[in-house]
C-alpha positions as CSV (number, residue, x, y, z in Angstrom):
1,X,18.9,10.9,101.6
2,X,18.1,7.9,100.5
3,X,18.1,6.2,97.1
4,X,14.7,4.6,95.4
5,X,13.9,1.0,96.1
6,X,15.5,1.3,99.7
7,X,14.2,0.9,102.9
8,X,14.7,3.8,105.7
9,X,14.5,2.9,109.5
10,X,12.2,4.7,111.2
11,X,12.0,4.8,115.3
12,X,8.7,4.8,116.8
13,X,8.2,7.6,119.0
14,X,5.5,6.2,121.5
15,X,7.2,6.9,125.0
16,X,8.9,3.8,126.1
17,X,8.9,1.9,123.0
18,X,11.6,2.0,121.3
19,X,10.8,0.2,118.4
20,X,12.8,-0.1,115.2
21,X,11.1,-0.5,111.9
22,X,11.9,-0.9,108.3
23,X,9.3,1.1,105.5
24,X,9.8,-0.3,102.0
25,X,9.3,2.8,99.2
26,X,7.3,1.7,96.1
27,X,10.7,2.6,93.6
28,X,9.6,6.2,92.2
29,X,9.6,6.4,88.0
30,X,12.1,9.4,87.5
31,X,10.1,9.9,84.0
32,X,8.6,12.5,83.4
33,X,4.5,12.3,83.3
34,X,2.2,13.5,80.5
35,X,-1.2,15.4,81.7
36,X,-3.8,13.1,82.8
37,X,-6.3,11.8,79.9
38,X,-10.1,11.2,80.8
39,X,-10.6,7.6,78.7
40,X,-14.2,7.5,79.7
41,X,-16.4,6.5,77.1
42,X,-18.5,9.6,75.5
43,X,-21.7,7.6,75.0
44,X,-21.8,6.7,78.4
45,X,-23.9,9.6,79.8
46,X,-25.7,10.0,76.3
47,X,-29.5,9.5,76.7
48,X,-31.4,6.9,74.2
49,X,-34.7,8.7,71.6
50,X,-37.4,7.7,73.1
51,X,-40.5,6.0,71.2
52,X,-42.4,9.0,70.7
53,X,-38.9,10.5,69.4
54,X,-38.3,7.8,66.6
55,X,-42.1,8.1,65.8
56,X,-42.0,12.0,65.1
57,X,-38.5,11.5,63.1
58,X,-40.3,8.6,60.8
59,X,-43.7,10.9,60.5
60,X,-40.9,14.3,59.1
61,X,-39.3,11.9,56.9
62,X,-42.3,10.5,55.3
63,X,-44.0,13.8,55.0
64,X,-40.4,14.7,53.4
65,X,-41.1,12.2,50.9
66,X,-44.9,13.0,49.8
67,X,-43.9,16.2,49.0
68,X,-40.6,15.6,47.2
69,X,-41.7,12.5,45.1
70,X,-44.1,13.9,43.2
71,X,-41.3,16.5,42.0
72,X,-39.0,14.0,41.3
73,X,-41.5,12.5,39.1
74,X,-42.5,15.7,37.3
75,X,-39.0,16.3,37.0
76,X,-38.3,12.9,35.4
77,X,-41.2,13.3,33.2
78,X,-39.9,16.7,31.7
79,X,-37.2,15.0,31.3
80,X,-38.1,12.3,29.1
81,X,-40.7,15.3,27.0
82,X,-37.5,17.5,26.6
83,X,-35.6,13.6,25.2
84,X,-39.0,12.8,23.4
85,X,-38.8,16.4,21.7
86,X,-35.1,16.1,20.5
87,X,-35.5,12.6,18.4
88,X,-38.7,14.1,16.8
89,X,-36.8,17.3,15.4
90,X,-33.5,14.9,14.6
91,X,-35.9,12.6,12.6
92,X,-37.8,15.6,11.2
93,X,-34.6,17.4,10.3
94,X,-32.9,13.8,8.6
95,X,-36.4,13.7,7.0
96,X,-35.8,17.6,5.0
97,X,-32.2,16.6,4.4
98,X,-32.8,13.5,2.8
99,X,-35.2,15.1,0.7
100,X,-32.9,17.9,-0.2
101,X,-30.3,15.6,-1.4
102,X,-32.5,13.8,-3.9
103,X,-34.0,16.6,-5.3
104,X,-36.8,17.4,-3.1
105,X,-38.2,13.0,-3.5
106,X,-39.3,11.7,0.1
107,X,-38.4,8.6,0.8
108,X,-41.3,5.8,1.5
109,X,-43.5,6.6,4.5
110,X,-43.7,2.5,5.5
111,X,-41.2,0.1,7.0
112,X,-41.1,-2.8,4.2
113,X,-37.6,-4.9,3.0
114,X,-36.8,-2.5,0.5
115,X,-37.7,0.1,-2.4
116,X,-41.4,-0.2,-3.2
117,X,-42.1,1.3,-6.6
118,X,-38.4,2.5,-6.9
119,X,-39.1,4.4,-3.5
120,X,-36.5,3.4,-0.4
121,X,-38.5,2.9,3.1
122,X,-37.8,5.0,6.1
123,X,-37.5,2.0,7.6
124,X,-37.4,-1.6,7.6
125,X,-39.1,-4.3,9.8
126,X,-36.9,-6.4,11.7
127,X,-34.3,-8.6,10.0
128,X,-31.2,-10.6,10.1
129,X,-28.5,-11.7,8.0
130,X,-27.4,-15.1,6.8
131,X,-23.9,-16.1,7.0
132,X,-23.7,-14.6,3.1
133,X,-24.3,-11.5,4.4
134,X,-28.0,-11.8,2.2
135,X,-30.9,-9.9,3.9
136,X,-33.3,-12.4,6.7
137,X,-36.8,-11.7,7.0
138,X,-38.1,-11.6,10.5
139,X,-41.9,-9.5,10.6
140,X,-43.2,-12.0,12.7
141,X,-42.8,-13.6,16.0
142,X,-40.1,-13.3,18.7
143,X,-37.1,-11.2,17.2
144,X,-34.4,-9.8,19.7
145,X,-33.4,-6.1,20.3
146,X,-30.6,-6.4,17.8
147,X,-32.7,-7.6,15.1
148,X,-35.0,-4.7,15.4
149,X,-31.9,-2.3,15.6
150,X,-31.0,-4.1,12.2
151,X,-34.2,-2.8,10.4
152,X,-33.4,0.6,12.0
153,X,-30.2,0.7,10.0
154,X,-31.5,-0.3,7.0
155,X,-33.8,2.4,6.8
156,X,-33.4,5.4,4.4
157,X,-32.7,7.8,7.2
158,X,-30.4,6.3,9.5
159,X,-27.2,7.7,7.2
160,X,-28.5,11.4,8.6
161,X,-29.0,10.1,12.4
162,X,-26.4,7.5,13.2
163,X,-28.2,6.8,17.0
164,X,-30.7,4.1,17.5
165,X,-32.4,5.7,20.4
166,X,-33.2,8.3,18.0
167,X,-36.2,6.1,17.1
168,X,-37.3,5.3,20.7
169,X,-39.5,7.4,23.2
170,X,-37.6,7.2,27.0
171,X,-41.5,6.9,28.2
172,X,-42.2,4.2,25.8
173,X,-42.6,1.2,27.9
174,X,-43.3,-1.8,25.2
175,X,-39.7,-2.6,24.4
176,X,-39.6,-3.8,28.3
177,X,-43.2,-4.4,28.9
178,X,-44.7,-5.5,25.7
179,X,-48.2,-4.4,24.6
180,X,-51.8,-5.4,25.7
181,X,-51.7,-8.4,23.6
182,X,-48.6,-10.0,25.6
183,X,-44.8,-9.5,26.6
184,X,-43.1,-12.2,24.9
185,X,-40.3,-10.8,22.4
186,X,-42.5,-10.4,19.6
187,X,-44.1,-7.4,21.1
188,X,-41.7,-5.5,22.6
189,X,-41.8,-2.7,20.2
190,X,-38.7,-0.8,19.8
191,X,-39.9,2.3,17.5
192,X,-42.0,4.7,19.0
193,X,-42.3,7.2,16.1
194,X,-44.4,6.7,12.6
195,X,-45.3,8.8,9.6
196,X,-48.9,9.2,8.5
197,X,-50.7,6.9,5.9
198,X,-50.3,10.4,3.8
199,X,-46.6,10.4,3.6
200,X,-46.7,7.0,1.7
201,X,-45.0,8.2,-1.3
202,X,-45.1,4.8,-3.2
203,X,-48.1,5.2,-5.3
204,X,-48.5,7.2,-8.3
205,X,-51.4,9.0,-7.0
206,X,-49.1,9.8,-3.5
207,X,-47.0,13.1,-3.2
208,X,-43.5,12.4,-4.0
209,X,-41.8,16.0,-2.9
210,X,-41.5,17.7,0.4
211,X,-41.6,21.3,-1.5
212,X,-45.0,20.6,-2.8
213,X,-46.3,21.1,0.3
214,X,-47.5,24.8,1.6
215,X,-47.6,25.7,5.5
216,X,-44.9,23.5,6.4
217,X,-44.6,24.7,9.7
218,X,-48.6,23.3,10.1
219,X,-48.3,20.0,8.7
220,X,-47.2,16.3,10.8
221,X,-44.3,15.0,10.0
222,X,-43.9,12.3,12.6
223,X,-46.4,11.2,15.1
224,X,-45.9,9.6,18.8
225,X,-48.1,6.2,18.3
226,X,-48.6,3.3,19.6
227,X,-49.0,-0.1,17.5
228,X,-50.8,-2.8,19.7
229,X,-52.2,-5.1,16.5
230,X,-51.8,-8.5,15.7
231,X,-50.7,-8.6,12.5
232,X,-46.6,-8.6,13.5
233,X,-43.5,-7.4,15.7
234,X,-43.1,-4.1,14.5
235,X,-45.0,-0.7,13.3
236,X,-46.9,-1.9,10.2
237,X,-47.2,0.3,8.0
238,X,-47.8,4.3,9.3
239,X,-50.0,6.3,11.0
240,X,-53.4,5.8,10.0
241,X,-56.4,8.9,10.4
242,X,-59.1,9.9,8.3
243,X,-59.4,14.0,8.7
244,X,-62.9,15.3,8.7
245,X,-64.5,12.1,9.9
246,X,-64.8,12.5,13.5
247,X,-63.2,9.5,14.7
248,X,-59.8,8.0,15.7
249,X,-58.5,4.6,14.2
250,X,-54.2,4.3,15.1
251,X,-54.4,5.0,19.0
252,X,-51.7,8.2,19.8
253,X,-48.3,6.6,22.0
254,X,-49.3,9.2,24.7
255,X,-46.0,9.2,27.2
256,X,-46.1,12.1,28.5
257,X,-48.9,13.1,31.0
258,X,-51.5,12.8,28.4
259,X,-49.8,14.0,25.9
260,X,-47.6,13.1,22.7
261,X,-45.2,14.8,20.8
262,X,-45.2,15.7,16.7
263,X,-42.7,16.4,14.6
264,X,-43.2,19.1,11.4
265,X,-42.0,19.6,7.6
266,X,-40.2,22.6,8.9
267,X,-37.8,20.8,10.9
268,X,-39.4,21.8,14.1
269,X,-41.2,19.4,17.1
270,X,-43.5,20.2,19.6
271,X,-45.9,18.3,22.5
272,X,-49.3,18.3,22.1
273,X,-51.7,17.6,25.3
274,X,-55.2,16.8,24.8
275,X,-58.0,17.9,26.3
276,X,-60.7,15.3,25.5
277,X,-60.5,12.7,28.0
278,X,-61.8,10.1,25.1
279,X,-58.6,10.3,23.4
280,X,-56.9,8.8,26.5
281,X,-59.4,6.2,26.7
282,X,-58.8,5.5,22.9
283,X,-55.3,5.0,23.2
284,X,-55.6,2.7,26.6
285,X,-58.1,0.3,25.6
286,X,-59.9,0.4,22.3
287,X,-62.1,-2.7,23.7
288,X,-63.2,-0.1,26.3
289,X,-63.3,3.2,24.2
290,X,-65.9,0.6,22.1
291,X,-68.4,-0.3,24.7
292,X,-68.1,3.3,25.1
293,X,-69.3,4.2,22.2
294,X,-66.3,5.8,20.4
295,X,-63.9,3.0,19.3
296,X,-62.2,2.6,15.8
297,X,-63.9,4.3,13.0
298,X,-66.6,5.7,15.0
299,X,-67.4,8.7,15.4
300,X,-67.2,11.0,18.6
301,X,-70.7,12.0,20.2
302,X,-70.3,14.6,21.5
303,X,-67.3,15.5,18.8
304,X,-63.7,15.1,20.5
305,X,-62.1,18.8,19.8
306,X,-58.5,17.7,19.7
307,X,-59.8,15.9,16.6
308,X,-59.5,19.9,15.3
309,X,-56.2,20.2,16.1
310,X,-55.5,16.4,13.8
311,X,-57.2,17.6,11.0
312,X,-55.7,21.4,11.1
313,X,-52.4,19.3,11.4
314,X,-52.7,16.4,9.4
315,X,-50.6,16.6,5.8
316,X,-53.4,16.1,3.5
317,X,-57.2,16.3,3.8
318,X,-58.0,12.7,2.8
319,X,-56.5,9.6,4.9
320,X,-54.0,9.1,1.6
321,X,-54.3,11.0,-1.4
322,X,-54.9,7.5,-3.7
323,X,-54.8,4.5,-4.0
């Protein structure tokens, strides 16, 4: 027996030679030894996609794509309709309860910098305040966000709504983009909701009481328009139609696939889509609808048939009822 690290003699046994030699051992590791690991790499035997491979996977993932992104946009839309829908029956509803708490009196259907013939706006144009704390007028050029967020406030309703983004349409794209006359701060337009010219309330010949009004559930409250005049930074003024003449003069905010949304004196809201292709064209370019032969004040020939549905909806059946 011999011990590790030694070195044994070993005779030759080749006849005649006699030979005596020395083998070193390697010293043996009395530890004991854990199974055998393969540490080969498992990517090395993997094979690479080819060209036609990758091409295929890109061709599934854009088909993928065509045919999801088109639901992700309808779904988005919906989206901002079902939004849309919610501030119009939240402005509707502040509308009825303001009126129920001043004995049936509707507050005044234009933004202006307070009461006009006694009768509180809806709301006001955009404004600042001095270091006094006094009121700043600012219906004209650049204003910022805040300041149109002031006249929001201001307004007669805002007590019953407590949310700005209760006066804003999601699809609305002027307070980012501005309108067709430019982008600078004065015409990004915040407010995407108006009453009609009807709803004045400031003159003596102008309803002053919501319960004077029969088929509630019939008659515009608010409408989903779209102000793209000169004249200032804001709304002016409301809605403006003339029932029973055939033609269109405010353009329609239409946000929603062709379509636009209405509140009524019942409290409740719904999307209207229209079917004459004119009344797009109206509210995209008036320049074009125009040349076209339809623009403002003129009337439609052939007639437009969602003018129908206006006139069946508007509150009265003159553009104002005097004055």
């Amino acid at each position: 027996m011999h011990r590790p690290g030694s070195r044994e003699l070993i005779r030759s046994r080749s006849p005649g030679n006699h030979v005596a030699r020395r083998v070193a051992h390697p010293a043996r590791d009395s530890r004991p030894r854990g199974p055998i690991i393969n540490r080969q790499s498992p990517f090395i035997n993997a094979t690479a996609f080819t060209l036609i491979e990758l091409l295929v996977v890109i061709a599934v993932i854009a088909i993928l794509m065509a045919i999801l992104m088109p639901a992700l946009n309808i779904a988005r839309e919906q989206a901002r309709g079902i939004s849309c829908l919610a501030n119009q029956r939240s402005l509707a509803q502040a509308y009825i309860m303001y009126a129920d708490e001043n004995g049936g009196s509707i507050c005044a259907g234009m933004a202006a910098y307070g009461p006009v013939n006694g009768v509180p706006p809806w709301v006001m144009p955009p404004l600042d305040y001095s270091a006094g704390g006094s009121l700043v007028q600012m219906d004209t050029g650049d204003v910022t966000i805040e300041q149109r967020y002031n006249g929001l406030r201001a307004g007669a309703l805002y007590p019953y709504l407590k949310e700005i983004k209760v006066y804003h349409c999601p699809g609305d794209y002027r307070k980012n983009l501005g309108t067709s006359l430019g982008n600078t701060a004065a015409y990004r337009i915040y407010r995407s909701y108006s009453l009609t010219d009807y709803m004045r309330a400031t003159e003596p010949a102008d309803p002053k009481k919501l319960f004077t009004f029969k088929e509630q559930a019939l008659k515009m409250l608010f409408v989903e328009e779209i102000y793209d005049g000169a004249a200032g930074n804001f709304n002016h003024g409301a809605w403006s139609y003339e029932p029973g003449s055939g033609s269109l003069w405010d353009p329609l905010g239409i946000y929603h696939s062709d379509a636009c949304t209405f509140s009524f004196m019942d409290g409740h809201a719904e999307r209207k889509r229209w079917d004459d292709k004119r009344t797009i064209i109206y509210r995209n370019s008036r320049a074009e609808a125009a040349a076209r032969g339809f623009g403002k004040g003129q009337r439609f020939n052939p007639p437009n048939v969602d003018l129908d549905w206006l006139d069946q909806h508007y509150p009265g059946k003159t553009h104002q009822a005097g004055g």
